[in-house]
ZABAZA-874235 format. One line per 2 residues: number of its first residue (from 1); their letters; for each residue x, y, z of N, C-alpha, C. Coordinates in steps of 0.1 Angstrom, whole numbers, plus 5000, padded with zeros to 4 digits. Example, Ala and Ser with C-alpha at 12.3 -4.5 7.8 and 13.67 -1.06 7.14 Angstrom:
BEGIN
1> as> 5132:4943:5078:5123:4955:5078:5132:4967:5078  5128:4978:5071:5137:4989:5071:5129:5000:5079 .
***
This chain:
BEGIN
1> xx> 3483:6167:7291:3497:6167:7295:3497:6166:7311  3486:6163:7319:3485:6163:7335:3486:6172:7341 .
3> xx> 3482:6187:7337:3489:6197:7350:3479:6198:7357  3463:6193:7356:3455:6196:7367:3456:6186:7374 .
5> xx> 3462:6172:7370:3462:6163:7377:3468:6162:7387  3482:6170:7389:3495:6173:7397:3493:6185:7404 .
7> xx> 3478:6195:7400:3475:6207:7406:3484:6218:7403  3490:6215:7395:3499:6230:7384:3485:6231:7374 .
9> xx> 3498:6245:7368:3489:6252:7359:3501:6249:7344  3495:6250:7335:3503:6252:7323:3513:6264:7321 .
11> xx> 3529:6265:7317:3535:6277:7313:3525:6288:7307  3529:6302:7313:3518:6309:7307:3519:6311:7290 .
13> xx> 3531:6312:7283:3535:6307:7272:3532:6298:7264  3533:6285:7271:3531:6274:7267:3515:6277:7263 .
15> xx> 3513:6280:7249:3500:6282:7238:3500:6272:7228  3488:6265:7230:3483:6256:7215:3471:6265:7209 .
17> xx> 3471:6261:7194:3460:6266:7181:3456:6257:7179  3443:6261:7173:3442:6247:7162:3432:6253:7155 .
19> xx> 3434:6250:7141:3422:6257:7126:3425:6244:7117  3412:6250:7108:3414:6241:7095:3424:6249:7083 .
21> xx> 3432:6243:7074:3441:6247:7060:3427:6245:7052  3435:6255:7035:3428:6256:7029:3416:6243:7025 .
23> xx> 3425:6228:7025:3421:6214:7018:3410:6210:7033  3408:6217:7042:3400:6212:7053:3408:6202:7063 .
25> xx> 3424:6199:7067:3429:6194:7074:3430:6200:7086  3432:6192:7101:3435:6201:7114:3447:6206:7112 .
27> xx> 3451:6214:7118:3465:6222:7118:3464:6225:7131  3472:6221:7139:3476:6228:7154:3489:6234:7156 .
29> xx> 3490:6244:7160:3504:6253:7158:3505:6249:7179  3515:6245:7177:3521:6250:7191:3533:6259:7193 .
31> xx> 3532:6266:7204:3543:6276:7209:3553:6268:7214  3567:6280:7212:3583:6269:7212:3579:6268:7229 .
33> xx> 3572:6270:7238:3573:6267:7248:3558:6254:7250  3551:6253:7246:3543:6241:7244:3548:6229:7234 .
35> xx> 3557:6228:7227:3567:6223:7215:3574:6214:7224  3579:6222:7237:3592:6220:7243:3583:6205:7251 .
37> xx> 3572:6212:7256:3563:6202:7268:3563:6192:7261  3555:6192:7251:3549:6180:7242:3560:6168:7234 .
39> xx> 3572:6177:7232:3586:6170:7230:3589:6158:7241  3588:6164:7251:3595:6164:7265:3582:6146:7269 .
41> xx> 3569:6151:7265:3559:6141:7273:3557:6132:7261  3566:6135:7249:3565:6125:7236:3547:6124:7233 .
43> xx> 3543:6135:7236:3530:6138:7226:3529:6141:7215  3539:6141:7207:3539:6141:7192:3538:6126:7184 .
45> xx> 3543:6113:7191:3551:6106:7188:3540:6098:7180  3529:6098:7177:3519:6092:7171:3514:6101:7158 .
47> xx> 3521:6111:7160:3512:6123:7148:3526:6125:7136  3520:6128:7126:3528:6133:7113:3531:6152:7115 .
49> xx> 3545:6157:7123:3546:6168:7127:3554:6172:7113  3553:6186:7112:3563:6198:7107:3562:6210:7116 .
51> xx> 3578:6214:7115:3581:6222:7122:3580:6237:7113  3573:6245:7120:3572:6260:7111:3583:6265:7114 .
53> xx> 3587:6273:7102:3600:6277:7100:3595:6296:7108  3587:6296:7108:3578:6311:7116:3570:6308:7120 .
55> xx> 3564:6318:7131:3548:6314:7133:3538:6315:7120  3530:6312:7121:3520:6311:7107:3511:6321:7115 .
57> xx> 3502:6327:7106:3490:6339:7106:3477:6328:7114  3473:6332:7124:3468:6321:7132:3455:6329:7130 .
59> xx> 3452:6336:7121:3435:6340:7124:3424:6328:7122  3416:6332:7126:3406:6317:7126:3409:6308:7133 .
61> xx> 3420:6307:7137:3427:6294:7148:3418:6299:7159  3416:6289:7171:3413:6288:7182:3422:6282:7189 .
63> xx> 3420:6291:7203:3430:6287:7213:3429:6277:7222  3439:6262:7223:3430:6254:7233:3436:6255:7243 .
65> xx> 3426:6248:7253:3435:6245:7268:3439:6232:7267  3448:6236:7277:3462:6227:7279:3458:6226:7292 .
67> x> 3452:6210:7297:3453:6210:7308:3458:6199:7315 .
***
């Protein structure tokens, strides 16, 4: 998303996940404040998105950087 490029930092909110589902697919959960970014820089616009209707139980997820 360029924030080291520009010498910012990422929203401290702005949080991405990412784990496998039961069938072995990626799953990346992003926060409505990383949602917002990735909307905004049309980083979705190549991927097959659903919007969670709640947060999902993120255990086993890992947290990535956003940089």
């Amino acid at each position: 998303m360029g924030y080291n490029e520009h010498g910012t930092t990422p929203p401290k909110d702005a949080v991405v996940y990412h784990g496998l589902n039961d069938t072995g697919d990626h799953v990346y959960y992003f926060s409505p404040e990383a949602s917002t970014i990735a909307i905004a820089t049309r980083a979705f616009h190549t991927f097959d998105v659903t919007q969670c209707a709640e947060k999902p139980n993120l255990d086993g997820f890992e947290k990535v950087t956003i940089s």
